[in-house]
C-alpha positions in Angstrom: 0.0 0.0 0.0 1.4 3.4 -0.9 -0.1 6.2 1.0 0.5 10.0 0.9 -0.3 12.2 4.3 -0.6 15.5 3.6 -0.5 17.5 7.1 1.2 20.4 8.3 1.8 20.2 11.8 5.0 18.1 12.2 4.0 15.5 15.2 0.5 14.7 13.5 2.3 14.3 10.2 5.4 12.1 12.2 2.7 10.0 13.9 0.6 8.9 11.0 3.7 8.4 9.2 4.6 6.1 12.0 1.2 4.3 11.6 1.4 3.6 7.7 5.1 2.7 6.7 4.4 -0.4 8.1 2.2 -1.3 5.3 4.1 0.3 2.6 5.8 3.1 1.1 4.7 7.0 2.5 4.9 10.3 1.1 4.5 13.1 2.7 3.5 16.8 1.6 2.5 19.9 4.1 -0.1 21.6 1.9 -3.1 21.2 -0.4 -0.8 22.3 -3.5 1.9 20.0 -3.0 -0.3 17.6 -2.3 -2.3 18.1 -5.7 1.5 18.1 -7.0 2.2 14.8 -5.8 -0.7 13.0 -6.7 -0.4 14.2 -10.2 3.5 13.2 -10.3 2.5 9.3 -8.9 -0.3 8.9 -11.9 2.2 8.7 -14.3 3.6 5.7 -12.4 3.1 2.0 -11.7 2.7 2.2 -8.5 0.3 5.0 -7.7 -1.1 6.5 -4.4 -3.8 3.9 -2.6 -4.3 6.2 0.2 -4.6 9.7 0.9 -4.8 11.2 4.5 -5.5 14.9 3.8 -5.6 17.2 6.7 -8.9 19.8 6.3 -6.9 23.0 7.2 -4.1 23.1 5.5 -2.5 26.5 4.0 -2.5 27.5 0.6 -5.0 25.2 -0.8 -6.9 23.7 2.3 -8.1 20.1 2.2 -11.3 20.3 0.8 -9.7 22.4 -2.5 -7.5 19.5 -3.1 -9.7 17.0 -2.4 -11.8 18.7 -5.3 -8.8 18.9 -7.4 -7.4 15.7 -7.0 -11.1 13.8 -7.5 -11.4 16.3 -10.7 -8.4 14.6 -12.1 -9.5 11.1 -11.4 -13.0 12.0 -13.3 -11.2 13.3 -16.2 -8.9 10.1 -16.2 -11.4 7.4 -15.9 -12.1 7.1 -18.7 -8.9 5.4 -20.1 -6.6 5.1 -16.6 -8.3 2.6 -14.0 -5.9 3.2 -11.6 -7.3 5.9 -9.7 -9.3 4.0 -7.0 -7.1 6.0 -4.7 -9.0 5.9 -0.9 -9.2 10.1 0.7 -9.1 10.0 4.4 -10.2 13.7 5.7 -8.1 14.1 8.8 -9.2 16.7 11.5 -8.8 18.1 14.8 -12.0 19.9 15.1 -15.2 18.4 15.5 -17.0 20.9 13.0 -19.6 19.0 11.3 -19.5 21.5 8.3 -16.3 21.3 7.9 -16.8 16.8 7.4 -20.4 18.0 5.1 -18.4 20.0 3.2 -16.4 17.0 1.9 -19.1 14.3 2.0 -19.2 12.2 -0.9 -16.0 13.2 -2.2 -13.7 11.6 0.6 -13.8 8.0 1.7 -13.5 8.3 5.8 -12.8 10.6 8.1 -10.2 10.3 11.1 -10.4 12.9 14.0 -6.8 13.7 15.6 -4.9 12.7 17.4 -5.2 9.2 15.2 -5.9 6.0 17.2 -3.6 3.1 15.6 -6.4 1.2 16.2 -9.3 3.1 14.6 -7.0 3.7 11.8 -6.3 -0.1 10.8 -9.9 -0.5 11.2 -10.7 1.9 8.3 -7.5 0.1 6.5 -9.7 -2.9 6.7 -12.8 -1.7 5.7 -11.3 -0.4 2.3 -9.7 -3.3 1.8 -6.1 -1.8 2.1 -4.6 -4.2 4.7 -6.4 -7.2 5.5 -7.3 -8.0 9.1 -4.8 -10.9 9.3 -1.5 -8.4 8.2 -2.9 -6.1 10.7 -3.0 -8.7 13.4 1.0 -9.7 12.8 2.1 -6.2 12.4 0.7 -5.6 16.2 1.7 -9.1 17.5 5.4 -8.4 16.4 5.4 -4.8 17.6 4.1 -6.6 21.3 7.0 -9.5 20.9 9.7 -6.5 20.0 8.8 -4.1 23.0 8.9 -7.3 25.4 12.6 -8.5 24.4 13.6 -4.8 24.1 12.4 -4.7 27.8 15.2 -3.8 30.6 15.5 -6.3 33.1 
């Protein structure tokens, strides 16, 4: 799974980062534009973006602007490039309901902040990025690692 965050505070961005390069490569970009820069750069690719966690405030082109932008270029593409079934997660740390209406239907979750690992690999399952068994091992072995790293 390749995934792109796209946040501007540093330890948000750090943690989610944390989260997801377990499953696969991560990019990262710190505003809307670079984030509409990325995903355009990846589509000429083989191996484009499955995920996108886009932060809702963001500055120069806040999350909902590239939201639009990017979901404009996958419309325009669909017709002859199938491999835009890239999943939007809104990320936010305010619990504005206009800001998650003002997105609805064009983003595939949202995640409130600070992310819960766990809430998180639930959504991964649901959109059938990870599967519930590679989920599983990732959190067993992280368990088994900070046991035998354990001082005695």
């Amino acid at each position: 799974m390749r995934s792109l965050i796209v946040e501007d505070e540093f330890t948000s961005r750090m943690l989610l980062k944390y989260y997801l390069e377990e499953y696969g490569p991560v990019d990262v970009a710190v505003n809307g534009t670079e984030a509409v820069d990325a995903y355009k750069m990846v589509m000429s690719t083989d191996n484009p973006y499955n995920l996108i966690c886009l932060d809702i405030n963001l500055p120069e082109k806040d999350g909902h602007q590239a939201l639009a932008e990017i979901r404009g270029i996958q419309t325009r593409m669909a017709g002859y490039y199938r491999k835009t079934d890239v999943k939007i997660f809104m990320t936010t740390a305010l619990a504005n309901m206009k800001s998650v209406q003002d997105a609805a239907g064009l983003c595939d979750e949202y995640l409130l902040k600070p992310i819960d690992r766990t809430i998180l690999q639930e959504r991964l399952i649901k959109h059938k990025l990870i599967n519930a068994e590679a989920a599983g091992e990732k959190e067993t072995k992280k368990k088994t690692k900070k046991k035998t790293n354990k001082p005695e």
